[in-house]
N, C-alpha and C positions, 0 to 999 in steps of 0.2 A: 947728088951728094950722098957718098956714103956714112951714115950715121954709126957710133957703135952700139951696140946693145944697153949699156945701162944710160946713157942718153935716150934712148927712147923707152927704155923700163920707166925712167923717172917723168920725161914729158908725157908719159901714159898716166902713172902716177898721179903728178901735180893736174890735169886738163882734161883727163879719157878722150885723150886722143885716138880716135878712128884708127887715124894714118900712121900713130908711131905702133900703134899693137898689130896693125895689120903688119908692115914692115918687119916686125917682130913672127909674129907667125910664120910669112914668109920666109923668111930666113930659117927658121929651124923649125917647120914641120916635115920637111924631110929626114932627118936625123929622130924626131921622134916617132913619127910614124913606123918608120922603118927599126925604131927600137922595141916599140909595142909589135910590131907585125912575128918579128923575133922571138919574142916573149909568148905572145898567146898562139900564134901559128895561123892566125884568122885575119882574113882581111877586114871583114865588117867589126869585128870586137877592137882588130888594132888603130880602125875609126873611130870608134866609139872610144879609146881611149885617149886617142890622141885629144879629141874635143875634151877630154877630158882636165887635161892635162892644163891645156891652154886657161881652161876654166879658171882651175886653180890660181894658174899664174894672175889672171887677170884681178883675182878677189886677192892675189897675196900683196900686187904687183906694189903698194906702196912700203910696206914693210921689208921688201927684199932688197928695193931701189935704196933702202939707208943704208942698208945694213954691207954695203959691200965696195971694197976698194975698186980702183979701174982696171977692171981685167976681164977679157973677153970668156976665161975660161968660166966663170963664176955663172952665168945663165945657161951654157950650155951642161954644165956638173948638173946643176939643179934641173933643168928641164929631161937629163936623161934618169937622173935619182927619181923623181918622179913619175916620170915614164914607168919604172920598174915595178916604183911601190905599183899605181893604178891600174898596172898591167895584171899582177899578182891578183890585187883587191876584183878583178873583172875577172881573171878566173876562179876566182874562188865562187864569187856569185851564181858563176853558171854552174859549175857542177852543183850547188845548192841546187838549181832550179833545176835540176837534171836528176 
């Protein structure tokens, strides 16, 4: 059964559901990865961001699930905005360390 996105943002939400953030991941860590990969030009930093990312979502994951009408474009906007910001925020870090 395919589920949409803020059905299982929310059943993650309300349960920490395993299976609905995995589902979640699944679905759009290709699109973020490959947004981070974009963005830093590194494969391992665009892993490191991508988990990054996910992070986020998971600690935001009940505040996002209210706040938004039924529409599929709404988690993908924010997972690739994020992407950007975390991508930025990871290179800036290394050239610090650098």
């Amino acid at each position: 059964m395919l589920t949409d996105d803020l059905t299982l943002l929310r059943e993650f939400a309300a349960t920490r559901s395993e299976t609905a953030f995995a589902q979640l991941v699944a679905r759009h860590l290709p699109l973020v990865h490959s947004a981070a990969l974009r963005r830093t030009g590194d494969a391992a930093l665009a892993e490191e961001v991508a988990q990054a990312v996910f992070l986020i979502l998971a600690r935001k994951a009940g505040e996002l699930a209210g706040g938004w009408p039924r529409r599929h474009v709404a988690l993908t906007g924010w997972l690739y905005r994020t992407t950007q910001y975390a991508a930025a925020d990871a290179l800036k870090q290394q050239h610090r360390r650098q």
